[in-house]
N, C-alpha and C positions, 0 to 999 in steps of 0.2 A: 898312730894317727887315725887308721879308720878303727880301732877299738875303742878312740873315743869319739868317733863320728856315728857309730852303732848305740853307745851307752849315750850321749847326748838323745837319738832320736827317738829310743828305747822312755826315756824320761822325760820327752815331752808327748809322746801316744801315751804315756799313764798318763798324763795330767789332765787331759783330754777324755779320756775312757773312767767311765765310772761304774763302778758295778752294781748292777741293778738290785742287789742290797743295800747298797749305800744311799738307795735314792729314799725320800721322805714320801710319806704317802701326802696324798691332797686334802688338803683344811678343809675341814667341814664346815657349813654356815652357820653363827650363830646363831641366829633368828631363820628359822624352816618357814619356804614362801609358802604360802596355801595360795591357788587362784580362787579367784571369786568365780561362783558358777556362771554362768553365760545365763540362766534365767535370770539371777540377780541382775547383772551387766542391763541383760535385754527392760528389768525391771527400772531399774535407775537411768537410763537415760529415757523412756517413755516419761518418768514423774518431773524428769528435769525439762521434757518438753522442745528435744533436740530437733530442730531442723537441717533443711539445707543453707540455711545463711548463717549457720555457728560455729564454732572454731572450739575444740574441744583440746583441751593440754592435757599430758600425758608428763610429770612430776618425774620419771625414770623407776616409780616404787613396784611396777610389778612387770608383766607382760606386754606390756600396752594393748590388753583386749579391749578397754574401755574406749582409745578414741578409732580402734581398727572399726570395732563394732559401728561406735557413731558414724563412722564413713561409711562401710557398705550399706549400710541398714538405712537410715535418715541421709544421706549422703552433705554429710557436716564435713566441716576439712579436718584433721587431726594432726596438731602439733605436740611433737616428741621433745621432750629439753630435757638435757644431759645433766640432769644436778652436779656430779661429781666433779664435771671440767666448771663448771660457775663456781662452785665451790673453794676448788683449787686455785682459781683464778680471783676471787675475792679476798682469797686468805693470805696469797699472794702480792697482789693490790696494798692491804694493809701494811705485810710485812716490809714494803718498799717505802708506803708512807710514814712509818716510825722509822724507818732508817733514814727516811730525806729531813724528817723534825730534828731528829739525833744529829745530824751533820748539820743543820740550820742552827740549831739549839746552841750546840758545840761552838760554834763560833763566838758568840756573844754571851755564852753563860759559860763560867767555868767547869768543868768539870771535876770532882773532887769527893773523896770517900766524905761519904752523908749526906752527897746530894738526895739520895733516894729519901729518907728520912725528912730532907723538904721538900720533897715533888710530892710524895705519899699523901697527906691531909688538902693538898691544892687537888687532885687526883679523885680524891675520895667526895669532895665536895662539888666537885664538877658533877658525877655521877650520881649523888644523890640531888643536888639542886635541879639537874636536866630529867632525871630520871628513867629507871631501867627500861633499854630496848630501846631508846629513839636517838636517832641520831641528831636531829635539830634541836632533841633535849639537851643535848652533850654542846652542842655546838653554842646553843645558849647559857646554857650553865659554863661552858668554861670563858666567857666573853662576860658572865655575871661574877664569879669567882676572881677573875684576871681586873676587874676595874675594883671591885672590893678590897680586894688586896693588896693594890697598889696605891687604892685611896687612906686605904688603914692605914700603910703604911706611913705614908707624907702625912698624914693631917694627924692619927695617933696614933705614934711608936708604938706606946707603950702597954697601947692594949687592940693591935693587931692580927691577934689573935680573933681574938671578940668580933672584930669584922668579918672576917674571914666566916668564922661559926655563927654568928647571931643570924645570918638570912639564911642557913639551912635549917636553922632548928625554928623559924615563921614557914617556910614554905612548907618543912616536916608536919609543922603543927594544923596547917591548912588543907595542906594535901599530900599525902602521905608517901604516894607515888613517885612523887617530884614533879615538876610542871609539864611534863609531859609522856609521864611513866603511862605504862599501858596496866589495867585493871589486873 
């Protein structure tokens, strides 16, 4: 009994103990920061014309000497924003909103191998109708797409298609963007 109360405790201190060969060394950066010199810093907020009523952001790209600077110096306020948590947190945001569509969706649309094969071209038409990068492009474009297509379909079967495609390849031909694609 306590040779296995010994060999038990024995094999959970290894599990725990790691040998300092064993350990990985620390990832190197892929992209090497350079700081910007503090002349420059000192140059660019002088050309930007910082005072004390400006509010200077600071994106999380480097040290934040740029809005430290514009505080002591010009005595501007300087705000810090964490890109990585907005990031995670908008990526996030989405991920939950295609899952509340999916469970919305699920209900009233069947589910079934090949539906992706007709959500694909509905999909595809949104995004080029609204056009890359906006989001009121998309939101238009699938409210343009979604009345088109349900028109095509009631009024002509048989070439529902045609509907669907005929107003992206006018908006294509007009503006190439989409309606509210960014240059």
């Amino acid at each position: 009994m306590t040779a296995r109360r010994i060999v038990l405790c024995l094999a959970i201190l290894a599990a725990f103990v790691v040998p300092s060969s064993a350990q990985q060394p620390l990832r190197s950066p892929d992209v090497i920061f350079v700081p910007t010199p503090q002349e420059v810093v000192d140059a660019m907020l002088k050309l930007a014309k910082v005072g004390a009523n400006d509010v200077v952001y600071d994106l999380g790209s480097g040290d934040g000497r740029i809005p430290i600077t514009a505080a002591r110096t010009y005595g501007a306020r300087g705000v810090g924003i964490d890109t990585n948590r907005i990031s995670m947190f908008i990526f996030a945001l989405g991920a939950f909103l295609a899952a509340l569509g999916g469970v919305i969706g699920g209900a009233f649309l069947g589910i079934y191998p090949g539906l992706d094969f007709e959500m694909l071209p509905l999909a595809f038409a949104v995004v080029i109708i609204g056009g890359m990068g906006s989001l009121g492009g998309a939101a238009i474009g699938a409210l343009a797409v979604g009345l088109a297509d349900n028109f095509g379909k009631a009024l002509f079967p048989e070439v529902s298609y045609f509907t669907l495609y005929a107003p992206m390849v006018l908006i294509l031909a007009v503006k190439p963007t989409g309606l509210f694609g960014r240059e």
